[in-house]
C-alpha positions in Angstrom: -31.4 -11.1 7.9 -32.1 -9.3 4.6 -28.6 -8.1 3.0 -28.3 -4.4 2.1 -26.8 -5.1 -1.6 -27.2 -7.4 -3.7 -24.6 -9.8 -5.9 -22.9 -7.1 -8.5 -24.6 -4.0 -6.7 -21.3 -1.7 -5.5 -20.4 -1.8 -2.4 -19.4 2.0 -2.0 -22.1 3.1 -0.8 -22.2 0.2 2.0 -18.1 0.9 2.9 -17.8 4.6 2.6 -20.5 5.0 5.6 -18.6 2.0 7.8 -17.0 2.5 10.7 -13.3 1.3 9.9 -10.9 0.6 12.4 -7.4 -0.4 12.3 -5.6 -3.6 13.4 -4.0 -3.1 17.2 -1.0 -4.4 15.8 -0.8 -1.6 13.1 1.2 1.1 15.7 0.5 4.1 13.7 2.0 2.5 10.5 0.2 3.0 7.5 0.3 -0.5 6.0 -2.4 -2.2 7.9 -5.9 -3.7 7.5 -8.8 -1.8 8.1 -11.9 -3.6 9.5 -15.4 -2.4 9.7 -19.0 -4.1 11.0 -21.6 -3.8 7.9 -25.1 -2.7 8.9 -26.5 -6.4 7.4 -24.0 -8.0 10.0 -21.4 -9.1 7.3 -17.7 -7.5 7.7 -15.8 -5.8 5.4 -11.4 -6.0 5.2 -9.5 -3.1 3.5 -6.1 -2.0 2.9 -5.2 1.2 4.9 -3.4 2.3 1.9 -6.3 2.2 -0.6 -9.5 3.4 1.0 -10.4 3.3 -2.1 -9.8 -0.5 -3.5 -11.4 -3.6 -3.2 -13.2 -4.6 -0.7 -13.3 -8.1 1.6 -16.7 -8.5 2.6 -17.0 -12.0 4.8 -20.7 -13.2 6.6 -20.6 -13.2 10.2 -19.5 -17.1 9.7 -16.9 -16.6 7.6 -15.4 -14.1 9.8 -15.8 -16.2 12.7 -14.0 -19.4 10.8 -11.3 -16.5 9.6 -10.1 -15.3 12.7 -10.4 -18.5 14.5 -7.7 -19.5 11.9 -5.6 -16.6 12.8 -5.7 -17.0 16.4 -5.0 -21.0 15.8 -1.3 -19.6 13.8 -3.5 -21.1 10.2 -1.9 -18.2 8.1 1.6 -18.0 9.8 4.3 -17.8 7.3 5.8 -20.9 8.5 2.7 -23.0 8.5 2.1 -21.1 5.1 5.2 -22.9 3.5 4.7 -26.3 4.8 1.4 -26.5 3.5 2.9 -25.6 0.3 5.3 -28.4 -0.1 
């Protein structure tokens, strides 16, 4: 699949047409991630509080391995500080 952008091209004109959506787990506060499908099939992560700031963008793979590892507790806070040590 041919990508929309290419490496240094901004993204803005990619992520202001997305469709975000917040997490589930957001209820209505405004600190949350944003998520949105790309049209090239990658997808992009945002802070709700900046619209406007950096964007994640992950390939469909890397999205996959991501949320696999927040499903599987890999980014818990406890897990988080064991690894550390």
């Amino acid at each position: 699949m041919e990508p929309l952008y290419v490496f240094g091209e901004s993204m803005d004109i990619h992520t202001k047409v997305a469709a975000w959506r917040k997490s589930s787990f957001c209820n209505g506060a405004s600190a949350c991630v944003e998520v949105a499908p790309l049209a090239d099939g990658n997808v992009a992560l945002r802070d709700s509080k900046e619209q406007d700031g950096p964007v994640l963008v992950f390939t469909p793979a890397e999205w996959a391995a991501f949320t696999a590892g927040v499903r599987d507790g890999e980014f818990d806070l406890a897990s988080l500080q064991v690894s550390a040590s």
